[in-house]
C-alpha positions as semicolon CSV with decimal commas, in nm:
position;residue;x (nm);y (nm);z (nm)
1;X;0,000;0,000;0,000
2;X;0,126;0,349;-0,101
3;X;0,046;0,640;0,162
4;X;0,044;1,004;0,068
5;X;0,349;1,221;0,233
6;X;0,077;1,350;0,497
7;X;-0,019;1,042;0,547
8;X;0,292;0,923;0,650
9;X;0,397;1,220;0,874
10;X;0,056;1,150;1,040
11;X;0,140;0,797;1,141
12;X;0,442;0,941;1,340
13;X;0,238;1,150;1,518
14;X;0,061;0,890;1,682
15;X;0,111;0,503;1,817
16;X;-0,043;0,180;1,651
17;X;-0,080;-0,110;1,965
18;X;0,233;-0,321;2,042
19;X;0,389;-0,215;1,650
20;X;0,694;-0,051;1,579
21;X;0,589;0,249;1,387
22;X;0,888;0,288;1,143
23;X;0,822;-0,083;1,142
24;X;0,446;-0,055;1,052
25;X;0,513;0,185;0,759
26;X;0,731;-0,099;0,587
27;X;0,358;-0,243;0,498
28;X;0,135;-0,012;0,612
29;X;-0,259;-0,078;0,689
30;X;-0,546;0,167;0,648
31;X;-0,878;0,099;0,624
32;X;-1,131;0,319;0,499
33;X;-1,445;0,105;0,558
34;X;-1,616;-0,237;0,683
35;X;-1,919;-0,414;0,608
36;X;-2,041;-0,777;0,706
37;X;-1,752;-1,011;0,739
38;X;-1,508;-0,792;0,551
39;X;-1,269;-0,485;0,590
40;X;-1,170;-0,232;0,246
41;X;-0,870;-0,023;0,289
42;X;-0,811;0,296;0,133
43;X;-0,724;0,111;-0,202
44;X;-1,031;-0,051;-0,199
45;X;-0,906;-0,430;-0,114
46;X;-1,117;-0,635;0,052
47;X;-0,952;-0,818;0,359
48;X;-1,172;-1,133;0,511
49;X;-1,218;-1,052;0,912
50;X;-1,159;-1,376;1,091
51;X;-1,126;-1,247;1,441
52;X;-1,371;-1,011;1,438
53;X;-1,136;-0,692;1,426
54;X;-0,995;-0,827;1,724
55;X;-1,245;-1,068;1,927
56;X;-1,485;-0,766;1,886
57;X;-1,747;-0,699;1,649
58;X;-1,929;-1,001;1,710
59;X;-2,229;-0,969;1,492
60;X;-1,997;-0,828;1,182
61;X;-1,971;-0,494;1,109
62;X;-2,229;-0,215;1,087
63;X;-2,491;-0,461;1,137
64;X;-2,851;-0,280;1,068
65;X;-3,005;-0,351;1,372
66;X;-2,684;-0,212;1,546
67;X;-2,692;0,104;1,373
68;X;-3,041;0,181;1,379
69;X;-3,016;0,125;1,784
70;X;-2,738;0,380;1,789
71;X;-2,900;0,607;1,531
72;X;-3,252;0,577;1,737
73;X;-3,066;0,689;2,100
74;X;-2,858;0,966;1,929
75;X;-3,168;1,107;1,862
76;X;-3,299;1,061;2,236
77;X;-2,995;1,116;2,474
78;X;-2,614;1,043;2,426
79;X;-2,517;1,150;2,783
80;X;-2,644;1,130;3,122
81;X;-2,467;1,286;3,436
82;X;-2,373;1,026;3,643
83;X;-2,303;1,208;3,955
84;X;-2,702;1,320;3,950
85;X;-2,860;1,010;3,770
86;X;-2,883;0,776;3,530
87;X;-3,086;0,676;3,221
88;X;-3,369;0,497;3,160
89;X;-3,203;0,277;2,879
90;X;-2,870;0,205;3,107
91;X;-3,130;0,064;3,322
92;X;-3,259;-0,186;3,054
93;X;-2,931;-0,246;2,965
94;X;-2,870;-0,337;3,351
95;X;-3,188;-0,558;3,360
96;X;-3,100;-0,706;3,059
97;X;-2,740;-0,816;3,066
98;X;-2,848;-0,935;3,395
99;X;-3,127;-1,217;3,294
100;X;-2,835;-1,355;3,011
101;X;-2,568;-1,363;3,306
102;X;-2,543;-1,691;3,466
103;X;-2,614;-1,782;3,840
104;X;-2,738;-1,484;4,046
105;X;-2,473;-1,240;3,869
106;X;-2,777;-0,972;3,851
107;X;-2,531;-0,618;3,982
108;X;-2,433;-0,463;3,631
109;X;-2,243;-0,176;3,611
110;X;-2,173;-0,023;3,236
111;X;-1,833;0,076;3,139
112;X;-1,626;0,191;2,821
113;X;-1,446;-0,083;2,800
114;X;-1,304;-0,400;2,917
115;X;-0,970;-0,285;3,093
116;X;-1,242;-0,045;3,293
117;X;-1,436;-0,318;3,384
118;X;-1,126;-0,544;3,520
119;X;-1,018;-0,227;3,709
120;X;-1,361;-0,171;3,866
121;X;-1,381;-0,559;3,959
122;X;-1,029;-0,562;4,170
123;X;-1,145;-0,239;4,352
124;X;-1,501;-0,415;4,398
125;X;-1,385;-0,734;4,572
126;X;-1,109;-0,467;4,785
127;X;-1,374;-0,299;4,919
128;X;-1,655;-0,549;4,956
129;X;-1,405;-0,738;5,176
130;X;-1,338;-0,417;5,376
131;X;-1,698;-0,385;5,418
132;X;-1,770;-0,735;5,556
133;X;-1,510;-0,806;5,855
134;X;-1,191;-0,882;5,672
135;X;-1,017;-0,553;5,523
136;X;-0,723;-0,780;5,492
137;X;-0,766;-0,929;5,186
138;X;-0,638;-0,744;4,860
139;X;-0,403;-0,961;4,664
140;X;-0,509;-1,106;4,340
141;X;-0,404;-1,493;4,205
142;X;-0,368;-1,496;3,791
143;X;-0,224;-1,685;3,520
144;X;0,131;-1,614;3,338
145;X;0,064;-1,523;3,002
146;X;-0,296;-1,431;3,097
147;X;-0,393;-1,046;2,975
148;X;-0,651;-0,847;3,149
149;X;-0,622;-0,499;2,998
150;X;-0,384;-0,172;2,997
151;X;-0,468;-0,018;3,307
152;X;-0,227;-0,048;3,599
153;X;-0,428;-0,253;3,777
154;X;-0,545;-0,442;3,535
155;X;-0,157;-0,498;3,411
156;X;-0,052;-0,607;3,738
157;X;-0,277;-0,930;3,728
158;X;-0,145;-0,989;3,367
159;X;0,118;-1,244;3,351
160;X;0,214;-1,128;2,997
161;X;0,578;-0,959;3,077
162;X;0,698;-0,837;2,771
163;X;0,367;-0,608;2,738
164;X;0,424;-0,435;3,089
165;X;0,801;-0,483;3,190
166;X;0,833;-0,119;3,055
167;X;0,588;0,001;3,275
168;X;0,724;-0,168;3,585
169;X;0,729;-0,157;3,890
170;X;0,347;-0,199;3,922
171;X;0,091;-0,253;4,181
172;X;0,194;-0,513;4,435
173;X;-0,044;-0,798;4,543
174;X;-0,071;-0,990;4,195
175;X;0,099;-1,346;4,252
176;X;0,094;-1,543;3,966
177;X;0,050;-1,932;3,856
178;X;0,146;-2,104;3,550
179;X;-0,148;-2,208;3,300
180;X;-0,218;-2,535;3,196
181;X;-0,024;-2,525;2,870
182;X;0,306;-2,421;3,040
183;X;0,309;-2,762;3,222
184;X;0,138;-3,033;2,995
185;X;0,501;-3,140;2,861
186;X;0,546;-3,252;3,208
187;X;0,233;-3,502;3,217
188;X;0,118;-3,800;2,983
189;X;-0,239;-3,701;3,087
190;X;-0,378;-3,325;3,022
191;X;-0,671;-3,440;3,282
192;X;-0,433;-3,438;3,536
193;X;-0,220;-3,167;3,440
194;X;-0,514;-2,961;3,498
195;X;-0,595;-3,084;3,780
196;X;-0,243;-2,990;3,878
197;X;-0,243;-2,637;3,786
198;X;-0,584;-2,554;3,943
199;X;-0,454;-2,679;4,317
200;X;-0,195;-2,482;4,239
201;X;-0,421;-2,193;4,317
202;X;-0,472;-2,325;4,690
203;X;-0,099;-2,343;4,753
204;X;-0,011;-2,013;4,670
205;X;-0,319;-1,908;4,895
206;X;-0,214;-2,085;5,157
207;X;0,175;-1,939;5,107
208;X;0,037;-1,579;5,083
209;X;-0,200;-1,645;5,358
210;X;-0,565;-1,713;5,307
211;X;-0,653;-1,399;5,480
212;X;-0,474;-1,184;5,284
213;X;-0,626;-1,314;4,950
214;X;-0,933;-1,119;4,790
215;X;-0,948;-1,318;4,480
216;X;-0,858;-1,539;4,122
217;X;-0,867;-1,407;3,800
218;X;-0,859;-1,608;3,504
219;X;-0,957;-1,578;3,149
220;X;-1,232;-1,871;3,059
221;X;-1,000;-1,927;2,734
222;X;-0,686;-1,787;2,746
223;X;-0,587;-1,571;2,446
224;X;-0,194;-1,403;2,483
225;X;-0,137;-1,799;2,532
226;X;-0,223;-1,889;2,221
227;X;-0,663;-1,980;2,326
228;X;-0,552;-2,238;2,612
229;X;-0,859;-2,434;2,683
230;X;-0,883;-2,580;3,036
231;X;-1,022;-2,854;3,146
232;X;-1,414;-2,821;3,289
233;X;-1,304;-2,980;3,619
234;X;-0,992;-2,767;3,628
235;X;-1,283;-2,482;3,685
236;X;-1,502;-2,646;3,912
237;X;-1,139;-2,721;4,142
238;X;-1,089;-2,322;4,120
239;X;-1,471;-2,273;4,214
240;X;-1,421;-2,509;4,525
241;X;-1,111;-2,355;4,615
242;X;-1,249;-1,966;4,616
243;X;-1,519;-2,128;4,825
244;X;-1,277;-2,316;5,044
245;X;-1,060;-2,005;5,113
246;X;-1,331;-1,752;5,129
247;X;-1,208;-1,594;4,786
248;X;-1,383;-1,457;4,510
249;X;-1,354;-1,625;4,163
250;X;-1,357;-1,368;3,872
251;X;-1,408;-1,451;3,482
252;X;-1,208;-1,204;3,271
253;X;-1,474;-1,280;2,959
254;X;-1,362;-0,991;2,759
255;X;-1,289;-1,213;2,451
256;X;-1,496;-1,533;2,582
257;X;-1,852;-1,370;2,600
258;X;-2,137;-1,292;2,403
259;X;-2,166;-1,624;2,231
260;X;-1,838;-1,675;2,115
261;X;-1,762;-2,061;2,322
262;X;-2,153;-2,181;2,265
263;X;-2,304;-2,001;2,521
264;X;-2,325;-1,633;2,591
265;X;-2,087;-1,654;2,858
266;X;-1,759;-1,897;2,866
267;X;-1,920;-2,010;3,258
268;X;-2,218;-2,124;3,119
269;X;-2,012;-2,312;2,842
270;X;-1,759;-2,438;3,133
271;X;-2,111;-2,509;3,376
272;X;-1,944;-2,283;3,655
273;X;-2,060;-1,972;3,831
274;X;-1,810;-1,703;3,918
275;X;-1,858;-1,493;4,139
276;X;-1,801;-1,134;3,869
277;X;-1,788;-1,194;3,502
278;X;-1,584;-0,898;3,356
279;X;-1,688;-0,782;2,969
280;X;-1,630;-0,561;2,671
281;X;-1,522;-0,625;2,314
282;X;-1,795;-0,817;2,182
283;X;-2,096;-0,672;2,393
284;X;-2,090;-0,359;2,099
285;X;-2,024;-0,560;1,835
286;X;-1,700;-0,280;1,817
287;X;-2,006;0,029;1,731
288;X;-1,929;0,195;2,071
289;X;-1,672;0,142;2,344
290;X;-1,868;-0,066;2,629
291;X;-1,781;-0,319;2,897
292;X;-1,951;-0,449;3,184
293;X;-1,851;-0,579;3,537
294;X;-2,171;-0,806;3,617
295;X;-2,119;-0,952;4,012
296;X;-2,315;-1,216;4,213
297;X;-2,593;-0,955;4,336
298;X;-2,545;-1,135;4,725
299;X;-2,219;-0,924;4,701
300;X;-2,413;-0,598;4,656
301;X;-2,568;-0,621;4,958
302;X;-2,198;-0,492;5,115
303;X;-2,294;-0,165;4,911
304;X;-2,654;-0,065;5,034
305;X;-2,584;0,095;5,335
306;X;-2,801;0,346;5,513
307;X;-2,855;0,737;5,449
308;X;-2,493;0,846;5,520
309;X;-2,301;0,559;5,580
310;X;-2,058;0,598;5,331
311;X;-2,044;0,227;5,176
312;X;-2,138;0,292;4,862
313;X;-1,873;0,141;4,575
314;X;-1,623;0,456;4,540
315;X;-1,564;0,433;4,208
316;X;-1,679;0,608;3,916
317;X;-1,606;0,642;3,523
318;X;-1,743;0,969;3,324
319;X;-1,902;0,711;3,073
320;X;-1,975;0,428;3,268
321;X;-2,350;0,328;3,188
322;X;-2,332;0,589;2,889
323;X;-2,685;0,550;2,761
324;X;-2,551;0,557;2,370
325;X;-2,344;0,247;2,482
326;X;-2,626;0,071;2,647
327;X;-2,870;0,112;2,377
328;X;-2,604;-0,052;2,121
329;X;-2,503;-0,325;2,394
330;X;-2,906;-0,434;2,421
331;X;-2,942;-0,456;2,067
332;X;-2,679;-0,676;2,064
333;X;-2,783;-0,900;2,350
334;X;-3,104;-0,908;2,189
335;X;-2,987;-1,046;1,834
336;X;-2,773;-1,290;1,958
337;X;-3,094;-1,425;2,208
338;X;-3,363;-1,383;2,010
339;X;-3,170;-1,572;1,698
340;X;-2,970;-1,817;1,905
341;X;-2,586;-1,732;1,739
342;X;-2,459;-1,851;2,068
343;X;-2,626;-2,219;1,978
344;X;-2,493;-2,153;1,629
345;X;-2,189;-2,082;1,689
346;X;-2,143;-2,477;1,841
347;X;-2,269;-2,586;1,484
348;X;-2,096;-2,355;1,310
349;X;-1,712;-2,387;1,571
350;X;-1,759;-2,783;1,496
351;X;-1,722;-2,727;1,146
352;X;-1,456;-2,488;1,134
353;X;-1,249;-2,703;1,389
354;X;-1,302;-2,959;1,148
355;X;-1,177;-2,736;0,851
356;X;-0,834;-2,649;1,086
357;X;-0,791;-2,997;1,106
358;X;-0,715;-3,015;0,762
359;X;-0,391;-2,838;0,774
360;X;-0,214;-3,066;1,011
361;X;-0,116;-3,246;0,669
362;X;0,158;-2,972;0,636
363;X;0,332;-3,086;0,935
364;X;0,382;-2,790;1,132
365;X;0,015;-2,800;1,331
366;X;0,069;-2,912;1,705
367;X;-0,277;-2,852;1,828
368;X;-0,625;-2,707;1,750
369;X;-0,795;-2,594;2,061
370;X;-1,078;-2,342;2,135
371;X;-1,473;-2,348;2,278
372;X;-1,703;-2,271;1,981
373;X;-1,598;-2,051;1,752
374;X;-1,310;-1,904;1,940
375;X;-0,974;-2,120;1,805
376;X;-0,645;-2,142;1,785
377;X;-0,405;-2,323;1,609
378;X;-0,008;-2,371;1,712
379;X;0,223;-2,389;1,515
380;X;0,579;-2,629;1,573
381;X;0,855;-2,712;1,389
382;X;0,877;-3,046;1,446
383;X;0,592;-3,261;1,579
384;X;0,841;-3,510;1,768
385;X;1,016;-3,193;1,969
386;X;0,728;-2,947;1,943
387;X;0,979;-2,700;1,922
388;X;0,724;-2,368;1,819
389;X;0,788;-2,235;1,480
390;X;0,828;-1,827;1,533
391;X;1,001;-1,791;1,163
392;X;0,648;-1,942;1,013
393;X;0,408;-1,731;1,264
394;X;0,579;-1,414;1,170
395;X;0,594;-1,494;0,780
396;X;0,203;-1,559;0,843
397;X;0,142;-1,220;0,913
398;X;0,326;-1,126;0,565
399;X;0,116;-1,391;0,392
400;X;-0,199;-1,315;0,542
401;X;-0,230;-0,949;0,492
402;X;-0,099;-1,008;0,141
403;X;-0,372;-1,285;0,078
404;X;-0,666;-1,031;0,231
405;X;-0,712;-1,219;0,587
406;X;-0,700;-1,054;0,912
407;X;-0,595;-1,292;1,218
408;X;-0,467;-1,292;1,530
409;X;-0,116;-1,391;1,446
410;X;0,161;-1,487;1,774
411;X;0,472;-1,583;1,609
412;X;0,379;-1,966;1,752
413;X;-0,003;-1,929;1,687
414;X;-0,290;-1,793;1,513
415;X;-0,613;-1,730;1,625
416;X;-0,939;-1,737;1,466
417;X;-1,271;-1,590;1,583
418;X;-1,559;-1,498;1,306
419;X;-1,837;-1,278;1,342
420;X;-2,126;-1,504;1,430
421;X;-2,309;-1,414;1,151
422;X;-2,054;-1,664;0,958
423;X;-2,220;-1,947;0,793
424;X;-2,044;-2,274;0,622
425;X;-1,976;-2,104;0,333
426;X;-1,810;-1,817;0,518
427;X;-1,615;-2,056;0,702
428;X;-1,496;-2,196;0,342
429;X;-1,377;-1,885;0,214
430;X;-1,217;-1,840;0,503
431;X;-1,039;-2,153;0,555
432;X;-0,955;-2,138;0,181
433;X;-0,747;-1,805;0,272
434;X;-0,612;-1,938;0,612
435;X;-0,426;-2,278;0,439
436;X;-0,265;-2,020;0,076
437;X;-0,161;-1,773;0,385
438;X;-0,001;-2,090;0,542
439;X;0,131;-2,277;0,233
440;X;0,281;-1,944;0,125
441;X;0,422;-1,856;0,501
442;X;0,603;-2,225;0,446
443;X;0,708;-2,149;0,119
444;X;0,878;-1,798;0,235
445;X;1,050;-1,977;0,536
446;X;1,222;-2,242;0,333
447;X;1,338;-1,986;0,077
448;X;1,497;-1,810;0,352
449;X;1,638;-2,103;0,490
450;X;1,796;-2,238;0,165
């Protein structure tokens, strides 16, 4: 893609995410519009979306029903002052979001995004501890190479270092655990490798002291690890082990939820309840910036105090519960309900995992893992080692663009995640892009190798 000299000189005026910018304008990427499954850039090529921007615009892009929701509330109200009230439609959105949550997680709370709605969960469980006899417990237990946003909180219970050792040091309290995948080399059984990394959780809140533990946050389906899919029983050990220990259990399901794994939420697809599900991406289909911290309403109760008691949650976001937002984010909810796409996307994640099976006859394919249609394929160069294959991952992100597919591209994995709006013949297309990227990715590695 050629860029215009202004075009250019406006590119180094600002920051892409985690991309070199000097870098970037090697092969630059602008898009000038988006419709459906499918992106155009400003030269009017047509790039398939298979990960829904970025695990975001779940029903495709500028879907009409979207739209007119947002075009419909402009019309109405775009802001309400949240230090005076709030609006009618937030309200909805609150009752709403509320009867798809699973369990008794009924206490909604809009924000812009999902980072925002991490941040507000930590400071939730803080104070609702404080608030109920033992002010004690602060720390947070996560997962290395889990991701749970950009704020500073939210960074601290990321165990993804190269994205915040340039920030450090950050907040203190955030011990960490290895996932699953960092450990199944060292068992003949993934059953009971998960079952090992789940009590793993117990002994570090034992070590840090039980009392000083507010709670575990995990990602349903890990994504900065290349979409590592736990074990069902390695949940319900985590659920009996917040129970156990007096600890709340929260879902980061920015990525997982809104029908993505089969259900609208990854904890109905995993059959466990935590205790706050944390949201974004997907719950705007990517129209408006919106995320949601939804919380076992029991837990509430610590906030309803008395004229003048001074327990309400302090915490507060100039567009959290921005009635714009909520008006997209209950369409949304609505389409996927009312037309099932969380049931389709089982029918429709069975036969693209079938599809990615198909390229294991190249050789380089260690696994295909996912819930739904959130997968993820990794990438080795040898299947007897399963030594990961960076050189291929990064020519994949050469090939891909080239070929007019947008993925989610580590150097040892890709990622896949299509609007689910996709039907079988999407999925073709799309797998028909996926293996030329791939077979050309190959093809530009042993050239260089030669």
């Amino acid at each position: 893609m050629k860029l215009s000299d202004r075009q250019q000189e406006l590119l180094k005026r600002t920051f892409l995410d985690y991309r070199q910018t000097m870098d970037f304008l090697e092969n630059p990427l602008v898009f000038k519009s988006a419709k459906g499954l499918y992106y155009f850039d400003i030269e009017g090529k047509k790039y398939f979306d298979a990960i829904g921007g970025i695990f975001v615009a779940s029903l495709g892009h500028c879907h009409p029903r979207i739209i007119e929701a947002l075009r419909k509330q402009s019309e109405i109200m775009t802001f309400a002052p949240p230090l005076h009230g709030i609006s009618d439609v937030t309200l909805e959105f609150v009752d709403k979001l509320g009867l798809v949550a699973p369990g008794n997680l009924k206490y909604v709370k809009a924000f812009s995004g999902g980072s925002e709605s991490v941040e507000s969960a930590l400071k939730f469980a803080r104070q609702y501890f404080k608030q109920t006899g033992h002010p004690g417990k602060y720390k947070f237990i996560s997962r290395y190479m889990g991701y749970h946003g950009s704020t500073f909180g939210a960074m601290s219970a990321s165990g993804t270092g190269h994205r915040k050792t340039k920030f450090e040091p950050l907040m203190t309290g955030f011990p960490k655990v290895p996932n699953p995948n960092q450990l199944r080399d060292r068992f003949s059984d993934w059953q009971e490798c998960n079952r090992f990394a789940a009590k793993l959780f117990e002994d570090v809140i034992i070590h840090e002291d039980p009392d000083t533990v507010a709670g575990i946050i995990v990602e349903p389906v890990g994504n900065t690890g290349g979409i590592i899919t736990p074990t069902q029983e390695y949940y319900k050990i985590l659920r009996g082990i917040c129970d156990k220990c007096n600890v709340l259990l929260i879902f980061d399901e920015i990525i997982t939820g809104y029908g993505k794994t089969g259900n609208m939420f990854a904890a109905q697809t995993y059959d466990v309840a935590p205790d706050i599900i944390c949201g974004g991406k997907g719950l705007s289909s990517g129209v408006i910036p919106l995320g949601a911290m939804i919380a076992n309403e029991d837990l509430s109760k610590a906030f309803l105090g008395k004229l003048g008691s001074n327990v309400e949650f302090a915490h507060g976001n100039t567009y959290a519960g921005n009635p714009l937002a909520c008006a997209v984010g209950i369409a949304v909810l609505n389409e996927i309900t009312e037309k099932q796409l969380d049931k389709k996307a089982q029918r429709i994640g069975k036969y693209l995992f079938n599809k990615l099976e198909g390229l294991k006859k190249y050789g380089v394919i260690r696994e295909i893992r996912g819930k739904g249609i959130l997968l993820g394929v990794e990438l080795v160069k040898d299947l007897k080692t399963n030594e990961p294959f960076d050189e291929l991952g990064k020519a994949l992100k050469q090939t891909a663009i080239k070929n007019g597919l947008i993925m989610r591209i580590d150097p040892s994995w890709f990622a896949v995640a299509p609007a689910l709006i996709a039907e079988e013949s999407d999925i073709d297309e799309m797998y028909g892009l996926i293996e030329k990227s791939l077979k050309d990715a190959l093809d530009s590695v042993k050239k260089v190798n030669k």
